[in-house]
C-alpha positions as CSV (number, residue, x, y, z in Angstrom):
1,X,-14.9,11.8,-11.0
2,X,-16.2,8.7,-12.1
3,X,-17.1,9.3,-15.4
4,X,-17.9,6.3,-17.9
5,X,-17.3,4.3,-14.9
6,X,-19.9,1.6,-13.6
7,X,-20.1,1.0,-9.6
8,X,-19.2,-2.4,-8.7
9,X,-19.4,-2.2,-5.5
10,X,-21.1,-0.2,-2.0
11,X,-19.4,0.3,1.1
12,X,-21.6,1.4,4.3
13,X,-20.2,2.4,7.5
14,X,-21.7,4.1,10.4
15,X,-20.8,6.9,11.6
16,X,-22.3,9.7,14.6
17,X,-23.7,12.7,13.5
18,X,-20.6,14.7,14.5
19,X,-18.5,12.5,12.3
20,X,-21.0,12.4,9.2
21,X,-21.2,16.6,10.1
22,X,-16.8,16.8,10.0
23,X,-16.9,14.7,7.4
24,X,-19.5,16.2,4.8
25,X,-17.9,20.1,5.8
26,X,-14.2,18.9,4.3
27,X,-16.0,17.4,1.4
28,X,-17.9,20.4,0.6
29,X,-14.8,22.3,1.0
30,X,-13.1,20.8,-1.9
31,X,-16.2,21.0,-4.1
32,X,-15.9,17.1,-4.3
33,X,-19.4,15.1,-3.6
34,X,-19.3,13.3,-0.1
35,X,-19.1,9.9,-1.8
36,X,-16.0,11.1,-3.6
37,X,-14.0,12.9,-1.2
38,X,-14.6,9.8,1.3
39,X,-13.4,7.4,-1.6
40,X,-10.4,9.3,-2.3
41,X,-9.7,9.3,1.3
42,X,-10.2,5.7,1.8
43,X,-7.8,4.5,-1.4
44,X,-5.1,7.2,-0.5
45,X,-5.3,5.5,2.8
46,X,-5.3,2.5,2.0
47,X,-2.3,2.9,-0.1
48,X,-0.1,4.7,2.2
49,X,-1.4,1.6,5.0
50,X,-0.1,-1.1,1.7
51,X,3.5,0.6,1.3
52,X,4.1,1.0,4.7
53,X,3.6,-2.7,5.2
54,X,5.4,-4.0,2.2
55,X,8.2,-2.0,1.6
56,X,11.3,-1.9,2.8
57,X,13.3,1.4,3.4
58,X,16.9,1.1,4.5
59,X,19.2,4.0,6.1
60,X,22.5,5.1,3.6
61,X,24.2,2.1,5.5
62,X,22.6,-0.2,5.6
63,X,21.4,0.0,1.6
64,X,25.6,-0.2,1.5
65,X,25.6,-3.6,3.3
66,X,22.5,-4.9,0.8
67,X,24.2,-3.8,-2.2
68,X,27.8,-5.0,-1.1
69,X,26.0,-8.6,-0.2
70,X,24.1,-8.5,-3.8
71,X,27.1,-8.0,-5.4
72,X,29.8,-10.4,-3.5
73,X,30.3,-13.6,-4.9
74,X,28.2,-16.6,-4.3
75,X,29.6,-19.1,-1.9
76,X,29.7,-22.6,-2.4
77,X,27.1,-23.4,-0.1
78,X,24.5,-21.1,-1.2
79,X,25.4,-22.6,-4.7
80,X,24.9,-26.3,-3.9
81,X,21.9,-24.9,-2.2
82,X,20.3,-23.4,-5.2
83,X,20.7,-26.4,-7.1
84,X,19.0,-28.8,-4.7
85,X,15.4,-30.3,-6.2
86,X,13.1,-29.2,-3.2
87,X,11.1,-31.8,-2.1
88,X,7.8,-30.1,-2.4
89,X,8.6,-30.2,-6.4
């Protein structure tokens, strides 16, 4: 609920009278107001569509192989590397 909360901002979409129909029979389902179910919907959405773009899940293995090349020793050419002033600076 948005309580003591101001709206910022609106969001329209269209939709066909069988989607507005699916749509408003899950909200009233819930007992949640068509505006919130759909805005639950939309941020859990968008969430799940955020992590599953910018996070990285490795198998047993392969999170072995990361953690074994974390903790190896630097080499010497990754050190002189790192110490290079890039030319951007």
């Amino acid at each position: 609920m948005m309580t003591g909360q101001q709206q910022a901002s609106q969001f329209s979409i269209s939709l066909t009278d069988e989607q507005y129909a699916l749509i408003a029979h899950a909200a009233s389902l819930t007992g949640l107001t068509l505006s919130h179910w759909a805005t639950q919907h939309l941020i859990d959405a968008a969430c799940y569509e955020i992590n599953k773009e910018t996070t990285l899940q490795l198998d047993s293995a392969s999170f072995d192989i990361f953690i074994a090349a974390l903790e190896a020793p630097t080499s010497d050419a990754a050190k002189e590397l790192v110490a290079r002033n890039p030319q951007w600076a």
